[in-house]
C-alpha positions in Angstrom: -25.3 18.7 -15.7 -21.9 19.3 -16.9 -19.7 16.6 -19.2 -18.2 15.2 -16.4 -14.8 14.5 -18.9 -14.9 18.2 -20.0 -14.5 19.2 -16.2 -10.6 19.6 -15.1 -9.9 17.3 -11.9 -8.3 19.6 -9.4 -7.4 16.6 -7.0 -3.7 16.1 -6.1 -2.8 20.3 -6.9 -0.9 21.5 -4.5 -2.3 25.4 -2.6 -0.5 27.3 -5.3 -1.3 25.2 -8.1 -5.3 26.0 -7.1 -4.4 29.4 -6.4 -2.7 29.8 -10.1 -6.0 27.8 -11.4 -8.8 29.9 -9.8 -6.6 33.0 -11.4 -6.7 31.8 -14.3 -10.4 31.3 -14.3 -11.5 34.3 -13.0 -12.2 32.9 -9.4 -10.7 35.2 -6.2 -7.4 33.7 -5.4 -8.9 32.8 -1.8 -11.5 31.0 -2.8 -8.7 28.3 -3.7 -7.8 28.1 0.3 -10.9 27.6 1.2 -11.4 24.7 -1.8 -7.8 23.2 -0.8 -8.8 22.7 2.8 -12.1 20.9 2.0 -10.5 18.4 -0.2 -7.7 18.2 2.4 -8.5 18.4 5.6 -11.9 17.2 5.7 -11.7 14.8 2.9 -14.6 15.8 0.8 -15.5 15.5 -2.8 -18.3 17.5 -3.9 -18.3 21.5 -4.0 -21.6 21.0 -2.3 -20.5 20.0 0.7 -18.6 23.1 1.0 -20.9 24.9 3.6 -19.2 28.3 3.4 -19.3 28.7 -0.3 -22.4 30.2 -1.4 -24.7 28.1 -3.9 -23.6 30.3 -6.8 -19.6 29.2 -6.2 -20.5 25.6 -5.5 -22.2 26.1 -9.0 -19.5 27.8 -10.7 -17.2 25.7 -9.3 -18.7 22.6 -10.2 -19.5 23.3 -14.1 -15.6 24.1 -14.7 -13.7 21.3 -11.7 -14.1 17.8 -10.6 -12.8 16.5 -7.4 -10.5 13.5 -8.0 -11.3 10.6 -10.7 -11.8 7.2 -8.8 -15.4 6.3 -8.6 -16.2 3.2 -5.8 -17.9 0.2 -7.2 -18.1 -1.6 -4.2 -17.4 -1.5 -0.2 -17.4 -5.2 1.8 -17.0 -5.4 5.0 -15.1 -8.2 7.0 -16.2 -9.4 9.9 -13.5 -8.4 11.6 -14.0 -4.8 10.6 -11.8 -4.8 8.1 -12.8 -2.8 5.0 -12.3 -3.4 0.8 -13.1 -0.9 -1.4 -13.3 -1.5 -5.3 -12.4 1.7 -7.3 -12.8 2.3 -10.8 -10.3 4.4 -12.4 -11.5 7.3 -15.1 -10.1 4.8 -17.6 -12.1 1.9 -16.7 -9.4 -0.1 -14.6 -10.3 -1.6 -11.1 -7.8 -1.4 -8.6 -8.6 -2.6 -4.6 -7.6 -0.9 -1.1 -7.8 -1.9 2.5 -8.8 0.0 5.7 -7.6 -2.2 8.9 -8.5 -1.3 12.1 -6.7 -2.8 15.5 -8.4 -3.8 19.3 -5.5 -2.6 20.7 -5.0 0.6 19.4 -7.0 3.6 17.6 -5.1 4.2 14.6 -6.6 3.1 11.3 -3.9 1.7 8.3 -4.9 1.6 5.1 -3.3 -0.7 2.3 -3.2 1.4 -0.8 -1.6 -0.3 -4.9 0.3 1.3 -6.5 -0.1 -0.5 -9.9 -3.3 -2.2 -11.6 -1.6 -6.1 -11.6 1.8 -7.0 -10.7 4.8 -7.8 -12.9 6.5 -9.8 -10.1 3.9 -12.9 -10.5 4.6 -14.1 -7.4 2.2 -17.6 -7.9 0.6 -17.6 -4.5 -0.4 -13.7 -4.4 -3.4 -13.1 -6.5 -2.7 -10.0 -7.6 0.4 -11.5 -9.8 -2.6 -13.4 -11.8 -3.7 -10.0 -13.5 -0.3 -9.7 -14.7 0.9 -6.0 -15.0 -1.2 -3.0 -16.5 -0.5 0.2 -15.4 0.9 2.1 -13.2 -0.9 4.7 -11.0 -0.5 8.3 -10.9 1.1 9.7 -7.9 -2.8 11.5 -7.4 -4.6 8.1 -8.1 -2.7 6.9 -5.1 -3.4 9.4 -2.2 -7.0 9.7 -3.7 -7.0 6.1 -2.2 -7.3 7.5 0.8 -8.9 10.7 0.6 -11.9 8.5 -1.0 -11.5 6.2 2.3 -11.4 8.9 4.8 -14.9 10.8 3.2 -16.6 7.6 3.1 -16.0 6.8 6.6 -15.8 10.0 7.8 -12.7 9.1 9.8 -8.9 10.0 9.5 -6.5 7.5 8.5 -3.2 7.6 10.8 -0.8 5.4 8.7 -0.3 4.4 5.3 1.4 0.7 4.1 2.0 0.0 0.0 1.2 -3.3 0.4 -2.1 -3.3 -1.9 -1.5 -4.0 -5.4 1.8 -3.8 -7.0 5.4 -3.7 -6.7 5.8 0.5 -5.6 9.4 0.5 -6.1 8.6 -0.5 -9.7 6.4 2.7 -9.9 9.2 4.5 -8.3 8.6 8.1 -9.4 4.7 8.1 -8.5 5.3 6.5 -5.0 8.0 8.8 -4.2 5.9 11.7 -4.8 2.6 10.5 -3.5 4.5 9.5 0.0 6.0 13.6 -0.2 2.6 14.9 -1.2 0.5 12.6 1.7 2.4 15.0 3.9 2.2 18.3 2.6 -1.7 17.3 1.6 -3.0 14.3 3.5 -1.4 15.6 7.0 0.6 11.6 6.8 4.4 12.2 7.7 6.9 9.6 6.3 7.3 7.8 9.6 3.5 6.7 9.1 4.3 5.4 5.8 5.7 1.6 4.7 6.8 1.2 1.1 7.0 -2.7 0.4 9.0 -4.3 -1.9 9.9 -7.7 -3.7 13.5 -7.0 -3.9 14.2 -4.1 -6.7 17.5 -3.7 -5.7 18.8 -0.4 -7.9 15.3 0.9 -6.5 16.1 0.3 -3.0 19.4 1.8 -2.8 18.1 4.8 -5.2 15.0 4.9 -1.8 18.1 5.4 0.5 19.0 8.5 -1.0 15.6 9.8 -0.7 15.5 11.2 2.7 12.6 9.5 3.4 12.0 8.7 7.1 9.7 5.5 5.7 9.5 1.9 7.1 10.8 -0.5 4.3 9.8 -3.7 4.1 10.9 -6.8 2.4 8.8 -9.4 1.0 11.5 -12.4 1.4 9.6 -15.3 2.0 12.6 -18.0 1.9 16.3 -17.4 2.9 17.8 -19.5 0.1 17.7 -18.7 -3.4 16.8 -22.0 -4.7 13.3 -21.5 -2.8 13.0 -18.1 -3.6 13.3 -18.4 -7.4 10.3 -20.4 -7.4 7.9 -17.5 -4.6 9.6 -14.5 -5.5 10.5 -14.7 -9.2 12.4 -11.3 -9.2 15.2 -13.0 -7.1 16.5 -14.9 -10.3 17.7 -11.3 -11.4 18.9 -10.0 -7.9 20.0 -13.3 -5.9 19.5 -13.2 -2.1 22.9 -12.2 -0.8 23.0 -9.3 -3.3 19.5 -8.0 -1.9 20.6 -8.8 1.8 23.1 -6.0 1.4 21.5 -3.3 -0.4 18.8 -3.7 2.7 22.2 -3.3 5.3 23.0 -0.2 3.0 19.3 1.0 3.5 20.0 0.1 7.3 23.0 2.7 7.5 22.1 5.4 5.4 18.6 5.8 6.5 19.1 4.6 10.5 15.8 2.9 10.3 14.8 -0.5 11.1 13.4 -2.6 8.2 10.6 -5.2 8.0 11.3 -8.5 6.6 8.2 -10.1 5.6 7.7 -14.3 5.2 4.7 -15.7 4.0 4.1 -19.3 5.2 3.3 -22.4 3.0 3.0 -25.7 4.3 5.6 -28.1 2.6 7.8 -25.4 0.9 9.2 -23.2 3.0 7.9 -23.9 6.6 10.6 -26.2 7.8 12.7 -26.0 10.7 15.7 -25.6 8.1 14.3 -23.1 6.6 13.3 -21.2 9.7 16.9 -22.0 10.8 18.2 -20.3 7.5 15.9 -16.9 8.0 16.6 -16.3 11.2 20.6 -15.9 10.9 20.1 -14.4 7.5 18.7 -11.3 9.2 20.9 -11.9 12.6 22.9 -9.3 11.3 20.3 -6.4 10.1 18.3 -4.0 11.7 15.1 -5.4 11.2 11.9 -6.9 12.8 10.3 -10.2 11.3 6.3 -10.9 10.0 5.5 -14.6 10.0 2.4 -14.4 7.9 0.5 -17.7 7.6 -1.1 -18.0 4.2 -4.1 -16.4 3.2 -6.0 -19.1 1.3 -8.3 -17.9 -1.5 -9.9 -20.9 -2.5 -10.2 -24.3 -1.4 -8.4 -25.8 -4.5 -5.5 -23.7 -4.3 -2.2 -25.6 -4.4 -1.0 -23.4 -1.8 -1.9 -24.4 2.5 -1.1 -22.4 5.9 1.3 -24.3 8.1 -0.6 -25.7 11.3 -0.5 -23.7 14.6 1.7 -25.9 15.9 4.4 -25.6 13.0 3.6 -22.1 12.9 4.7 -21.2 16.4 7.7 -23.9 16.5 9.0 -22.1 13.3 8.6 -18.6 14.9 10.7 -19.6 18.1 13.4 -20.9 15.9 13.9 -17.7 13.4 14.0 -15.6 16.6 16.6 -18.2 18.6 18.8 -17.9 15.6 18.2 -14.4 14.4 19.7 -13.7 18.2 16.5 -12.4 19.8 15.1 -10.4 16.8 12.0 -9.5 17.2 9.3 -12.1 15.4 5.7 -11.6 15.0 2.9 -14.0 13.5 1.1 -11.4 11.7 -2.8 -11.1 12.5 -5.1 -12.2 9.6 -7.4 -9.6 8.8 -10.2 -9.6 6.6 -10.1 -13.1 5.0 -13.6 -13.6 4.3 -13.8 -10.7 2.7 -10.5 -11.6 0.2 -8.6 -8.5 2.2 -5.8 -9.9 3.2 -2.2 -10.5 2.9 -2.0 -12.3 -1.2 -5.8 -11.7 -1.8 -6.2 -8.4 -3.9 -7.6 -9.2 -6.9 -9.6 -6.7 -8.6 -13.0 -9.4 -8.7 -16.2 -7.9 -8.3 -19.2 -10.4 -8.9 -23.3 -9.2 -8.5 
């Protein structure tokens, strides 16, 4: 067997980038069409399961090139269907991604990071509890969900940046990853939601892009005062500065953004509060996630609203957002730590 860290990791080139490669190595420049649209198209990760190589290329090939560089350290389940998968990164990092899958439709969504930790430290998201370490590589992203697709042998339809992270402060590698998951992955822009805490040079720099992507806000209270506290990152860019860089978004991009609003009992699930969202974003473009609180553990200082507060809340922020449309986001994957806040990196025997 080969030293696998000797072996050059063909994942995330590009048909001419193989094509230069398998020049350079003395391998017939077709052979790299054939390679690309294994990896590609059907999602593999072994040169053996390339039936129309002979077993002398799958050899050749596989003492010289390795196929991508996560390695899965463990798949749970939810009993909702949705899935978690723990990758190890060539470098010894964890990092998590989600697979959802919907009763009402066929598509499958896949929550991808975009950076090992989070800078933002938002103190009831999980993930801000690793504190930053790294950013990922635009391939260490979309081999997310090539890994995904070959281990359940299905194709994923749409992509959200919701794992891990705050993308838009890994601007360069998200940008490129969301261009290369067309031109590789087959998953146009329009499939594809970047989210962010509020970067606001980073989100009018994303409107020049011309990127047909869904953005979506993480807001989760309307006045700055409570939003210091949930979303640290608005003590540099205050709420009214942020509001308009998402109308700029609005009008250069003609798209319709996503606020998102995570609700906690006691802080910012009053009917003031919902009062406050809902004509903050009466004048934008946008749609509006109610997301009741994912609770982690039962001594978290953090609770979800009631049902009761929840849906009274929701009928306010769409009365005075003047009929914007406002939905209470599903919870998927709870038991499994899956959802919304939960990513964590943890992986216990």
């Amino acid at each position: 067997m080969p030293d696998e860290s000797l072996l050059k990791n063909i994942f995330g080139l590009n048909l001419s980038e193989l094509e230069s490669l398998f020049i350079a190595e003395s391998i017939e420049k077709f052979r790299a069409k054939q390679v690309f649209k294994w990896i590609y198209t059907k999602s593999v990760r072994t040169f053996e399961e390339m039936t129309d190589l002979s077993a002398k290329m799958q050899a050749e090939l596989s003492s010289k090139f390795k196929i991508g560089s996560l390695s899965l350290i463990e798949r749970q389940v939810s009993s909702d269907g949705t899935k978690k998968y723990l990758f190890s990164l060539s470098d010894g990092n964890l990092v998590e991604s989600v697979l959802m899958c919907f009763s009402d439709r066929d598509s499958l969504t896949a929550c991808i990071s975009s950076q090992i930790g989070c800078a933002v430290k938002c103190p009831f998201c999980s993930t801000g509890t690793l504190g930053f370490r790294k950013n990922l590589s635009s391939d260490e992203i979309i081999e997310q969900i090539q890994f995904i697709q070959n281990l359940e042998k299905l194709r994923v339809s749409n992509i959200v940046f919701m794992g891990q992270g705050e993308p838009l402060n890994n601007y360069d590698s998200v940008i490129k990853a969301t261009r290369d998951l067309g031109s590789l992955i087959g998953i146009g822009a329009r499939h594809i939601t970047i989210s962010t805490s509020g970067v606001v040079p980073q989100i009018e720099k994303l409107a020049e892009e011309d990127l047909q992507v869904t953005l979506a806000l993480s807001l989760h209270d309307a006045e700055n005062e409570g939003r210091d506290y949930l979303v640290p990152i608005n003590t540099k860019w205050k709420i009214a500065e942020l509001m308009q860089s998402m109308k700029n978004y609005v009008k250069k991009t003609n798209r319709r953004v996503t606020i998102e609003y995570v609700l906690l009992r006691g802080l910012n699930d009053s009917n003031e509060k919902a009062i406050a969202l809902g004509k903050l974003c009466a004048d934008l473009h946008c749609h509006i996630n109610l997301i009741p609180y994912n609770q982690s553990c039962s001594d978290s200082e953090f609770q979800r609203p009631s049902n009761n507060r929840i849906h009274y809340f929701s009928m306010l922020v769409k009365q005075y957002s003047k009929g914007k449309t406002v939905i209470v986001r599903k919870e998927k994957g709870h038991d499994i730590k899956a959802a919304c806040g939960q990513l964590e990196s943890s992986y216990r025997t």
